[in-house]
C-alpha positions in Angstrom: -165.7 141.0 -110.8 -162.0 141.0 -109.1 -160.9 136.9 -109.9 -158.3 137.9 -106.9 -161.0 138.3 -104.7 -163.3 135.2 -105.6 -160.1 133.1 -105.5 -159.0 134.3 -101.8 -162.7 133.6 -100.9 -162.3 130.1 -102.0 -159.2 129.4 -100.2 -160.7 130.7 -97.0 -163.6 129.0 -97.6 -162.0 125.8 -98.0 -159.8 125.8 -95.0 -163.3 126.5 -93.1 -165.1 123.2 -94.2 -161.8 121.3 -93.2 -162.0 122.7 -90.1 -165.5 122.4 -89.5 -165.9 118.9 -91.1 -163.0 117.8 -88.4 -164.9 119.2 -85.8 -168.2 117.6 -86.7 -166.8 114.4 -86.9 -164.2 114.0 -84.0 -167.1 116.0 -81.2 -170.3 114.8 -83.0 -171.2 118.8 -82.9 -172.8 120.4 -86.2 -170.6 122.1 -88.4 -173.1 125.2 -88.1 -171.6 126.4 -84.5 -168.6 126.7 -86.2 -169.3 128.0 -89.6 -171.7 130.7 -88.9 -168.8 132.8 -86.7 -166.2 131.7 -89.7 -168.9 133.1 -92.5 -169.0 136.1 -90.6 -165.4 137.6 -90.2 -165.0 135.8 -93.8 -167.5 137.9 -95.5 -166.7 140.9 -93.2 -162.8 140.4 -94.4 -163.7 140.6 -97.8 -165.5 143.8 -97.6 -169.2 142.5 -97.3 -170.2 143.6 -94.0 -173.6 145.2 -94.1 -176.9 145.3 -91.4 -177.8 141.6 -93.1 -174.3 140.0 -93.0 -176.0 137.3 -90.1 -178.9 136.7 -92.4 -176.4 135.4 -95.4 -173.9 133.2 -92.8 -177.3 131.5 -91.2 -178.7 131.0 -94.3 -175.5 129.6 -96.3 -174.7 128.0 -92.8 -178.5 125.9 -93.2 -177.9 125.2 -96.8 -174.7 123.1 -95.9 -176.4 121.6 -93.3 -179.2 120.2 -95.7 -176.0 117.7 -97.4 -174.4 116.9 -94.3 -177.8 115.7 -92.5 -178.9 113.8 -94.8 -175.6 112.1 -94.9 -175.4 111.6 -91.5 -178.7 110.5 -91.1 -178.2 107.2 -93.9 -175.3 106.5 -92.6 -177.1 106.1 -89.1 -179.5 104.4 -90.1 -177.3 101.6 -91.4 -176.5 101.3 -87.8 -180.4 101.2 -87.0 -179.9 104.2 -84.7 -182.2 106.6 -85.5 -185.8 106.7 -83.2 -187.7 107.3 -86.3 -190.8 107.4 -83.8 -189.4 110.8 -82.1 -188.3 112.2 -85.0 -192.1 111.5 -86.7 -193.1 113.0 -83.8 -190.8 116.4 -83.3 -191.1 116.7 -86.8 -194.3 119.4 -87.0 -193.0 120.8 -84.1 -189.5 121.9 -85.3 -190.5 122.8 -88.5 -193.4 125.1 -87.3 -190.3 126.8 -85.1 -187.5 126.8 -87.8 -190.4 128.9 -90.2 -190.7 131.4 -87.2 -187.2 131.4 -86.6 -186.7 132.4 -90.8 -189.4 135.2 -90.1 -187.7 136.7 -86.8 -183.9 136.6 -88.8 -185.1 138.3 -91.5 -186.5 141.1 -89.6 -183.0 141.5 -87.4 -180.3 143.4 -87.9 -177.3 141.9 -88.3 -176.5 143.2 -84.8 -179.0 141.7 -83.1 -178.4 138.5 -84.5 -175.0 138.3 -83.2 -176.5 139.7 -80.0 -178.4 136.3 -80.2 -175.5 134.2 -81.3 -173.6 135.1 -79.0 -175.4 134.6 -76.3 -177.1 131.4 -77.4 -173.7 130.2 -78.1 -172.3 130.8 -74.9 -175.2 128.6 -73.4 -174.5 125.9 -75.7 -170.4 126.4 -74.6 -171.2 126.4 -70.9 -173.0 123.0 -71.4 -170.7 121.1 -73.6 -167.8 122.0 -70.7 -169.3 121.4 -67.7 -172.9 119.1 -69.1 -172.9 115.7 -67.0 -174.6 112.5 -68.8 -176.6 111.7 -66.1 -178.2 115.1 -65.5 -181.9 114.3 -66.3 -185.0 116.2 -66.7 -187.1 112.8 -67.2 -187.0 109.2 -68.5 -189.1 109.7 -71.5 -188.7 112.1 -74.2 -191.7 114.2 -73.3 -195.3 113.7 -75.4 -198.6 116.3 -75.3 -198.2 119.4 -74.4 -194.1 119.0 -73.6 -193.8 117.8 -77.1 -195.6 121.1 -78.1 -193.5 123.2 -75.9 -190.1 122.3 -76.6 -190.2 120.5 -80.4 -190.7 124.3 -82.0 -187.9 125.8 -79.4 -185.5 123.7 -80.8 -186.3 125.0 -84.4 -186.3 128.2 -83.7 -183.6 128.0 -81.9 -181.4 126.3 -83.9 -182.6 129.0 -87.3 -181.7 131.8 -85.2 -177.8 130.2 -84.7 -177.8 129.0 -87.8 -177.4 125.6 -87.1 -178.8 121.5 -87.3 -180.4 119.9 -85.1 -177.1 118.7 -82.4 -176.4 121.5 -80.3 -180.2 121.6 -78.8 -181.7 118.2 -80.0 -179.4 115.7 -78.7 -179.0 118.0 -74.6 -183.0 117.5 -75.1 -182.5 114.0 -76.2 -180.1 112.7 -73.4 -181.7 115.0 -70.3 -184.9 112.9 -71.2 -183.0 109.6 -71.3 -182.3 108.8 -75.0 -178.6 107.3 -75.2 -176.4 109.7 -76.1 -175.8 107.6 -79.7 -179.1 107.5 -80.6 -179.4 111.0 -79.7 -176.8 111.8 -81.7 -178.3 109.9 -84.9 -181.9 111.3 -84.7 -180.6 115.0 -83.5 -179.2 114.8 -87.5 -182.8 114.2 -88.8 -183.3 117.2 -87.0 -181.2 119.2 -88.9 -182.3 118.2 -92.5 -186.1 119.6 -91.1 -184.7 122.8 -89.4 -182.7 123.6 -92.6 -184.7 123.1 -95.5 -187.8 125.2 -94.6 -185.5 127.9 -93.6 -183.4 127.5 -96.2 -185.9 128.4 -98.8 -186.9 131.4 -97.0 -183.3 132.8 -96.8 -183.2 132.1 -100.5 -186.2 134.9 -100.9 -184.6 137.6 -98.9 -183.5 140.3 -101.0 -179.9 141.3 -99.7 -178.3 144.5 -100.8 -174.8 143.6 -99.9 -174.0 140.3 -101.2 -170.9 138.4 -102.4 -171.0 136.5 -105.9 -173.1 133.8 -106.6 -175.4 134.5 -103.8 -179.5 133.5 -103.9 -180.7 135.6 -101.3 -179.1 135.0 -98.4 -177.3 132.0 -99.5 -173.8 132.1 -100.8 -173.6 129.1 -103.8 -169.5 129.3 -103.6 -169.3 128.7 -99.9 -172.0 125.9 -100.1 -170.2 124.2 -102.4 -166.8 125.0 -101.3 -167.6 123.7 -97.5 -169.8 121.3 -98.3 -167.2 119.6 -100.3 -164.6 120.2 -97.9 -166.8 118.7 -94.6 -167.7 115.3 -96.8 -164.1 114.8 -97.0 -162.6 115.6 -93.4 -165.4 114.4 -91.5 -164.8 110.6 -91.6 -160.7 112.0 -90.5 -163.1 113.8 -87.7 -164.4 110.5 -86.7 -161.6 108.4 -87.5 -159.4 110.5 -84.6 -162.5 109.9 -82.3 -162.1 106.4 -82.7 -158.0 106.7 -81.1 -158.8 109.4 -78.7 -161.0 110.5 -75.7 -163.4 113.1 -77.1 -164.7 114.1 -73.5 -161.6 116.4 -72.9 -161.0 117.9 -76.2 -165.5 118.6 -76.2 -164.7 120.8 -73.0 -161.9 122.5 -74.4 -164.2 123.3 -77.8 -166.8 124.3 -75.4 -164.4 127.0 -73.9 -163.2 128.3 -77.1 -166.9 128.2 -78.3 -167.3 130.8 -75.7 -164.8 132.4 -76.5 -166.1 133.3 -80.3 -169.1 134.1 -78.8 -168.0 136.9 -76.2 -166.2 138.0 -79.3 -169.6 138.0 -81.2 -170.8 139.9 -78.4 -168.1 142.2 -78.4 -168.5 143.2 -82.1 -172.2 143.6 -82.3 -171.6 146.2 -79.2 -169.3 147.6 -81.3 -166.4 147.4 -78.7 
């Protein structure tokens, strides 16, 4: 095993949780939408580019998100800010959806997975630049059948990006009038139950390109690595948010969001 290599991982690694911990904490977006596109021309970099490289960045990408929504959710609920009552009743929804989002990445090339990505990711873009706070799609967060329609979207969703429960949970949250905090607080309960279902399934897929210290489709050094990183630069995240305006600077990660997308794009076209 080439030491040289493992430690140049680690370096990389670790300058990705910075960055994504920042991010998390300064926009209030998941860490996911940025670590899943970082994984990628990470492991691709260091020579593990194969037709399941996707499956092992959504399924490391899920297993950090496990720590960091938990986190985010007790430290929330300090605040009393969660609606445990919606996130009771999502629940079922977005699990059933995050298990059929497991079963549809595992069956995808890694192509087609970035086909998804990318184009899921330029959606997400489009809304955090030009999304308005008053757009509304009702005054209640929907129950009976529009509970069963859109709870198991957002898991799916959310397994095929490889990513918590913020980038689709809290635009559901706020177009059906939750405030955007609250939104925010109970979107991260949705991450701990879109990641750990579909985290133990990416731990069963049997990957024949892998880098060290892999289960499956989960790298154990990048977990740690970014997991450890995001803990420490996410309170510097939201300590900036605090002293600045986030608005601008969430349009101007929404551009470059869409940017790393088209270039998502581009790859799996193989331009």
């Amino acid at each position: 095993m080439d030491m040289t290599l493992i430690l140049g991982m680690g370096a990389l690694l670790l300058v990705i949780g910075a960055f994504a911990g920042v991010l998390a904490g300064l926009l209030g977006v998941g860490g996911g939408i940025v670590l899943v596109p970082a994984f990628f021309f990470a492991f691709q970099g260091l020579g593990y580019d194969s037709p399941q490289l996707m499956q092992m960045c959504l399924g490391t990408s899920l297993a950090t998100i496990i720590v960091t929504s938990i986190r985010s959710v007790m430290a929330h609920n300090k605040k009393g800010a969660v609606d445990w009552d919606i996130l009771r009743g999502w629940a079922p929804g977005i699990v059933i959806g995050a298990i059929i989002g497991f079963f549809t990445a595992s069956s995808l090339r890694s192509s087609e997975l970035q086909m998804i990505f990318g184009g899921l990711g330029i959606a997400v873009g489009l809304y955090m630049t030009f999304g308005k706070m008053h757009w509304r799609l009702g005054e209640t967060m929907p129950t009976g059948f529009g509970r069963i329609s859109f709870s198991p979207v957002i898991g799916f969703l959310s397994v095929l990006m490889g990513i918590g429960g913020g980038s689709f949970g809290v635009p559901t949250m706020t177009l059906f009038g939750v405030p955007i905090h609250r939104a925010v607080a109970t979107a991260a309960g949705f991450g701990v139950i879109i990641a750990v279902p579909s985290v133990i399934g990416f731990m069963t897929v049997d990957m024949a390109v892998a880098p060290p210290y892999s289960i499956g489709a989960v790298n154990m050094i990048a977990f740690t690595l970014v997991v450890a990183m995001t803990l420490i630069t996410a309170p510097w995240g939201a300590a900036l948010a605090h002293r600045m305006d986030p608005k601008p600077l969430k349009r101007v990660f929404g551009l470059f969001l869409i940017l790393v997308a088209l270039n998502m794009l581009r790859k799996a076209f193989g331009w």
